[in-house]
TIDO-191367 format. One record per residue (C-alpha): x, y, z. Coordinates in steps of 0.2 Angstrom, whole numbers. Layout:
# TIDO-191367
<node><c1>X</c1><c2>Y</c2><c3>Z</c3></node>
...
***
This chain:
# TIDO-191367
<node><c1>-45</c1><c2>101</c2><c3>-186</c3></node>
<node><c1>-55</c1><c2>99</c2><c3>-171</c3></node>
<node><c1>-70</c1><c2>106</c2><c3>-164</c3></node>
<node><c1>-72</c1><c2>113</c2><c3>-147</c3></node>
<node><c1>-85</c1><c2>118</c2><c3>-134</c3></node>
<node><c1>-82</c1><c2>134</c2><c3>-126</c3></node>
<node><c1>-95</c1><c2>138</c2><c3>-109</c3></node>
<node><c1>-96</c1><c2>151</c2><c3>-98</c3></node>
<node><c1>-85</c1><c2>150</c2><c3>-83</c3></node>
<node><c1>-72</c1><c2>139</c2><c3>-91</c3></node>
<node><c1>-57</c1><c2>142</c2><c3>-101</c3></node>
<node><c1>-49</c1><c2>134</c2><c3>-115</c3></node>
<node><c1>-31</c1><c2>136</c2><c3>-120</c3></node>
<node><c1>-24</c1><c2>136</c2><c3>-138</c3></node>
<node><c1>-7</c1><c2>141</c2><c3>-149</c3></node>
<node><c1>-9</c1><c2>158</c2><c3>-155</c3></node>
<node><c1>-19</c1><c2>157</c2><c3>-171</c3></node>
<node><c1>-24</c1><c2>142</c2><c3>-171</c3></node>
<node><c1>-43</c1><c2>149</c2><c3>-175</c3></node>
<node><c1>-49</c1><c2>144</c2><c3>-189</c3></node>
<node><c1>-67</c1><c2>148</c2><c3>-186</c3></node>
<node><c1>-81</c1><c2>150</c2><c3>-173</c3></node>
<node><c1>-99</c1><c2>150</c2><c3>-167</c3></node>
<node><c1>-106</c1><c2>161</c2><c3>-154</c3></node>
<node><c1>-100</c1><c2>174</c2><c3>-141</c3></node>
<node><c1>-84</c1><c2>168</c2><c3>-140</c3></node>
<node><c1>-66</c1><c2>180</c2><c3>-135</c3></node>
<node><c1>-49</c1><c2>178</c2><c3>-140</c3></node>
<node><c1>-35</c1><c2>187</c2><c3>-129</c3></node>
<node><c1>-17</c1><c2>182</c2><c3>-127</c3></node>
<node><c1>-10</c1><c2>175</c2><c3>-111</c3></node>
<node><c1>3</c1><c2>180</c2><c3>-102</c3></node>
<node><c1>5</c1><c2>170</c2><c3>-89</c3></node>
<node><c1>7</c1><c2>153</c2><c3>-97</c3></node>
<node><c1>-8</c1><c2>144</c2><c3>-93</c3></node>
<node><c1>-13</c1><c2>138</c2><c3>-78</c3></node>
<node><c1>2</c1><c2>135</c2><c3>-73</c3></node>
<node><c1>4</c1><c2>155</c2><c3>-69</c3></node>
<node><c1>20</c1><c2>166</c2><c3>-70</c3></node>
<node><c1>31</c1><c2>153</c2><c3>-63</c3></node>
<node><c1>26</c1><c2>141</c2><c3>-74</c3></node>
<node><c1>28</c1><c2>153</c2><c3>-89</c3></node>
<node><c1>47</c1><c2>158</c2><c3>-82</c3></node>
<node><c1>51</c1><c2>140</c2><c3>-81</c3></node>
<node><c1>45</c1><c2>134</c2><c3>-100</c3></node>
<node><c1>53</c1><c2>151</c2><c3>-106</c3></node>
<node><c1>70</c1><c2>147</c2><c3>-96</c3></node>
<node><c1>68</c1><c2>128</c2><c3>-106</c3></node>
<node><c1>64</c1><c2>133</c2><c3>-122</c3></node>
<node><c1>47</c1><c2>125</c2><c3>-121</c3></node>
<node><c1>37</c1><c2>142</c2><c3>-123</c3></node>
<node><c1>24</c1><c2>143</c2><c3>-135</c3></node>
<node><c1>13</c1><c2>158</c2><c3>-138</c3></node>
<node><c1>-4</c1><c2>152</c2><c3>-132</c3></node>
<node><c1>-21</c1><c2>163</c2><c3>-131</c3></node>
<node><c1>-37</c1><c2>162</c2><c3>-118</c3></node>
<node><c1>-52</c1><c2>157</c2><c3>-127</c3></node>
<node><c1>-68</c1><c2>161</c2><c3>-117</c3></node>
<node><c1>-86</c1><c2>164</c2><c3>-119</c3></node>
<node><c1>-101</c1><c2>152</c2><c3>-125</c3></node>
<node><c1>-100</c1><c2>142</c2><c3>-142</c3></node>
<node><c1>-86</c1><c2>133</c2><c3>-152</c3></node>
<node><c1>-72</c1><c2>135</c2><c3>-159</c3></node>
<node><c1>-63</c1><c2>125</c2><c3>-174</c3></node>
<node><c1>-43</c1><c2>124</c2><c3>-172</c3></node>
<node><c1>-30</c1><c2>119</c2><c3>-184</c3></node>
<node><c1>-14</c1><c2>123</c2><c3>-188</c3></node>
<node><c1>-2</c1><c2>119</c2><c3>-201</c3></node>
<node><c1>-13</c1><c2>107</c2><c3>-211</c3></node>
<node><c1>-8</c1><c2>93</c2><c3>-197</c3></node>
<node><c1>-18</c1><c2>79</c2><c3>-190</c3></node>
<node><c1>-25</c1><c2>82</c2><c3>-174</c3></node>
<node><c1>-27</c1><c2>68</c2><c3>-159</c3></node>
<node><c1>-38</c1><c2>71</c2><c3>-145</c3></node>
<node><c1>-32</c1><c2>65</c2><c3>-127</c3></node>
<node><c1>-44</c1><c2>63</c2><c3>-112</c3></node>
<node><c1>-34</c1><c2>67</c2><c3>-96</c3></node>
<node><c1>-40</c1><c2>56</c2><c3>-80</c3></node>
<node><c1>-29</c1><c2>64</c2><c3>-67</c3></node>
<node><c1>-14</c1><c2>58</c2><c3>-74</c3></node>
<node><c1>2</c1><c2>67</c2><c3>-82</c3></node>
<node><c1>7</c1><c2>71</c2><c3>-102</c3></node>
<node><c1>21</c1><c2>73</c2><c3>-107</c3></node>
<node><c1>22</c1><c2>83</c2><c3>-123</c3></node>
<node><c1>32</c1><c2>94</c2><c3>-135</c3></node>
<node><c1>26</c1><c2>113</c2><c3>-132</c3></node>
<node><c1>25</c1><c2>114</c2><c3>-152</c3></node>
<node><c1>14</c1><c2>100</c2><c3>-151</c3></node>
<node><c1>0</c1><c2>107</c2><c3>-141</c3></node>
<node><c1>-15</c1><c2>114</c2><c3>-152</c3></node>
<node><c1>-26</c1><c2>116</c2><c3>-138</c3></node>
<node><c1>-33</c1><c2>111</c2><c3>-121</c3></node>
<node><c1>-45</c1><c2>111</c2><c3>-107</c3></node>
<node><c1>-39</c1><c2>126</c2><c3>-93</c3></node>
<node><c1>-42</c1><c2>112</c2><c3>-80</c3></node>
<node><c1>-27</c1><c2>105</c2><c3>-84</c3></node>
<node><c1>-10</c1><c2>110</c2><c3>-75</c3></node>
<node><c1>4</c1><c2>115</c2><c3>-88</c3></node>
<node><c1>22</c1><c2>111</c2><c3>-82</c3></node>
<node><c1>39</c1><c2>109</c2><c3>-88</c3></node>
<node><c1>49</c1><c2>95</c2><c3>-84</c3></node>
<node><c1>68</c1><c2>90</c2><c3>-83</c3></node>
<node><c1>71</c1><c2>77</c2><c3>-98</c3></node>
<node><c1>85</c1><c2>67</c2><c3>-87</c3></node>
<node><c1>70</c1><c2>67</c2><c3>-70</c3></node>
<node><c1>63</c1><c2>53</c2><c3>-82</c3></node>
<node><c1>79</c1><c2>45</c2><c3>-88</c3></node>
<node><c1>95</c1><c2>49</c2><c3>-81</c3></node>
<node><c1>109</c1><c2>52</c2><c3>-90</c3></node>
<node><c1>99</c1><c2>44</c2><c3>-106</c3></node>
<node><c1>86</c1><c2>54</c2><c3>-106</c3></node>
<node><c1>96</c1><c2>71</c2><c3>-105</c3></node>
<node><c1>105</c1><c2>63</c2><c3>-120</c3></node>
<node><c1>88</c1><c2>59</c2><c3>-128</c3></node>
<node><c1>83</c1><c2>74</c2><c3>-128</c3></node>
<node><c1>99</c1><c2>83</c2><c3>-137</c3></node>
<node><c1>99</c1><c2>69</c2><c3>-152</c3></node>
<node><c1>77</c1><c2>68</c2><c3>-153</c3></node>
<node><c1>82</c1><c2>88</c2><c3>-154</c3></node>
<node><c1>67</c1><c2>87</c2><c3>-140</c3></node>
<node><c1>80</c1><c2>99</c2><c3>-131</c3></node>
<node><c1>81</c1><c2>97</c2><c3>-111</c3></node>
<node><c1>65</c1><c2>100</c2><c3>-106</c3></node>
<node><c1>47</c1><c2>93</c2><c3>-110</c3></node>
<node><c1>30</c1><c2>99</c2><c3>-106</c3></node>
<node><c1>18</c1><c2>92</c2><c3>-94</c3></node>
<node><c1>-2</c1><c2>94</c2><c3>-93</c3></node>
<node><c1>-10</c1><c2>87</c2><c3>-78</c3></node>
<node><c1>-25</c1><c2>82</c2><c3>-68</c3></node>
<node><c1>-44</c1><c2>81</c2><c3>-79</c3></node>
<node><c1>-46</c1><c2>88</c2><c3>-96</c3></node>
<node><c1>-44</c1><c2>84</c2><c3>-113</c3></node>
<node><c1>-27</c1><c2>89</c2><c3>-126</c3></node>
<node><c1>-28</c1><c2>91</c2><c3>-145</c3></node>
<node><c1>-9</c1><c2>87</c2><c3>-150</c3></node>
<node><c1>-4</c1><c2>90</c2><c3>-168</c3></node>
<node><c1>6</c1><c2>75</c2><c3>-177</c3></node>
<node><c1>11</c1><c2>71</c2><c3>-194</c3></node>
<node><c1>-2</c1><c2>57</c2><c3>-201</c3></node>
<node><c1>-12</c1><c2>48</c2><c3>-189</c3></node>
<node><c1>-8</c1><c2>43</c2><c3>-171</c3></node>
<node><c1>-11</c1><c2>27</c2><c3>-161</c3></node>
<node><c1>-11</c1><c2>22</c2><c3>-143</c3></node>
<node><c1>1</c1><c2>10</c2><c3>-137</c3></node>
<node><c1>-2</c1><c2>2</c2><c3>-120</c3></node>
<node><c1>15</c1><c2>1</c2><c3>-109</c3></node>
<node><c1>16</c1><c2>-12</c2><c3>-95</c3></node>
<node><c1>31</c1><c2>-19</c2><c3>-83</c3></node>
<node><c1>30</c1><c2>-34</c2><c3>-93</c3></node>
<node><c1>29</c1><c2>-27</c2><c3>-111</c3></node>
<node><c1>38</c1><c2>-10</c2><c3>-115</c3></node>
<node><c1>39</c1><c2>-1</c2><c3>-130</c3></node>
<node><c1>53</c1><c2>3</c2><c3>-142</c3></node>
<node><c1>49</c1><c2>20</c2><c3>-151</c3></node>
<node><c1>57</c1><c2>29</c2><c3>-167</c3></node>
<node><c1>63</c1><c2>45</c2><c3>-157</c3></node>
<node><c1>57</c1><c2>54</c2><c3>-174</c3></node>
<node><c1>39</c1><c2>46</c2><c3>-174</c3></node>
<node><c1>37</c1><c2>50</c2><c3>-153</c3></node>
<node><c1>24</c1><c2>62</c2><c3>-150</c3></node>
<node><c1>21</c1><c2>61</c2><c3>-134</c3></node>
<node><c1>16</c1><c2>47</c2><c3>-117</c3></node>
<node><c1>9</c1><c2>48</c2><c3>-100</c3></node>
<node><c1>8</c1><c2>39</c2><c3>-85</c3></node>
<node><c1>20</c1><c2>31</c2><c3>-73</c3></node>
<node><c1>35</c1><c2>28</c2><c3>-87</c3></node>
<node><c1>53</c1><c2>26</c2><c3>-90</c3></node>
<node><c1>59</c1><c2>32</c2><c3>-103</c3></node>
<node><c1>77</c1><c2>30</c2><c3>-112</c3></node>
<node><c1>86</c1><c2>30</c2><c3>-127</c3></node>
<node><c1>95</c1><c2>12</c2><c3>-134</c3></node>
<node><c1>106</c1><c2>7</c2><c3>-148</c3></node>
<node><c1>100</c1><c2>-3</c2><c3>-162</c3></node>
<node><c1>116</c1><c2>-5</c2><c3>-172</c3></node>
<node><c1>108</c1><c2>-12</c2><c3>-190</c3></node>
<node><c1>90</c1><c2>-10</c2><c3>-183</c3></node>
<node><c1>85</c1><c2>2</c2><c3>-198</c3></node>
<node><c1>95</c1><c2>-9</c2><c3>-210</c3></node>
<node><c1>85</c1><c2>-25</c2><c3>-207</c3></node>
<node><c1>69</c1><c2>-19</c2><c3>-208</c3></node>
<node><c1>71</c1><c2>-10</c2><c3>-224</c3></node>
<node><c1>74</c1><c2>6</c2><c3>-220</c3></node>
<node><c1>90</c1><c2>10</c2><c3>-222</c3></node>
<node><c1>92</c1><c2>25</c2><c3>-216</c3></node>
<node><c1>107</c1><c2>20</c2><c3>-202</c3></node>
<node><c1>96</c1><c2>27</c2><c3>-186</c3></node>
<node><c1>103</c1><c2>23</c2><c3>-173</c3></node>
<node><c1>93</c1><c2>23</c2><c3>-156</c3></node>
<node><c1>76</c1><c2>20</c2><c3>-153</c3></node>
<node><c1>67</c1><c2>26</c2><c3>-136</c3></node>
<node><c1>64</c1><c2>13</c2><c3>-125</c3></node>
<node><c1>48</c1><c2>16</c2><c3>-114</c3></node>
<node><c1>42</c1><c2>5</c2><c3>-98</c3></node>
<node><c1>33</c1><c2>6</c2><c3>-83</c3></node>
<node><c1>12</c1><c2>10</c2><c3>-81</c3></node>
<node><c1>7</c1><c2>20</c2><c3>-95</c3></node>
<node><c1>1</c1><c2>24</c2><c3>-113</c3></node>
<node><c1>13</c1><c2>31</c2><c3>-128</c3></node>
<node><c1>7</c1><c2>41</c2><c3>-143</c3></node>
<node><c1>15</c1><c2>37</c2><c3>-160</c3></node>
<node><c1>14</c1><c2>47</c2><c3>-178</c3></node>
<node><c1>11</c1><c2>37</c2><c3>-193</c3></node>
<node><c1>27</c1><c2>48</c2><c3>-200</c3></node>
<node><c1>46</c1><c2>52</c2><c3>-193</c3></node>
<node><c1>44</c1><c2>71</c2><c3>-199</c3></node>
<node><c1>44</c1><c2>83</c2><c3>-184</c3></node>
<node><c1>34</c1><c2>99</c2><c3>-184</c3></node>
***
């Protein structure tokens, strides 16, 4: 779970009943409008499948959220873009600018087909501009720096979520799961480059 500071004249966003308890004057009322990113923004996650019933929280004290007994990551936003799973979204700063995106804008072809065998769908959600995110994962999550020089191969299943200027795609790895042990005759892995920082769960269950 996670604790969060709620003051007056700023709102927070959160999935709808991810409360688990609070202090102070603090109100609860469900949104219609999908955020900040208003009713278009709403139409657009609702048309991708990538709408998840959030609520307003406002007032002056704090707020615990949780949901499903799953780890909880904290992400401070500097301006820059995420790129996340709707579902995964516990809760963030109304600063932030919520979005959809196309999966192939980021990947072609590979990344529309990404998205059909990750079972991510077509679309992906996008946060931006200064704020913190709590995302929800399946064990603990670590931060992988991308570079031009050094990108990133991915389990699609243990891919929770990246930002920054990045290229994502999906690649064969004919015998990849066989020889380290696994053995469970995966096939791809997500193949990540560019400027930017990826988010991995110590687990390959989705939510």
């Amino acid at each position: 779970m996670i604790e969060a500071q709620v003051v007056p004249g700023q709102k927070l966003f959160s999935q709808r009943g991810a409360m688990l308890a609070y202090k102070g004057s603090v109100t609860f009322t469900p949104n219609m409008t999908g955020g900040q990113g208003g009713i278009g923004s709403m139409i657009g996650r609702r048309v991708a499948n990538e709408q998840v019933p959030l609520m307003t929280v406002e007032g002056h004290g704090s707020v615990m959220f949780g949901h499903g007994g799953h780890n909880v990551h904290c992400i401070d936003m500097a301006g820059d873009t995420l790129y996340v799973e709707a579902d995964r979204l516990l809760a963030f700063e109304g600063t932030l600018q919520q979005g959809t995106m196309f999966m192939g804008s980021q990947g072609g072809v590979m990344g529309v087909i990404r998205g059909q065998v990750t079972g991510q769908g077509l679309f992906t959600t996008t946060l931006a501009g200064k704020g913190s995110v709590a995302v929800m994962a399946h064990g603990g999550v670590i931060e992988l720096p991308i570079t031009p020089q050094r990108p990133i191969h991915v389990d699609p299943q243990a891919y929770v979520a990246h930002r920054g200027d990045v290229r994502n795609k999906l690649s064969t790895a004919l015998g990849w799961r066989d020889m380290v042990g696994r053995g469970s005759g995966e096939a791809f892995q997500l193949e990540l480059s560019g400027n930017g920082t990826v988010y991995v769960q110590a687990s390959e269950e989705k939510l």
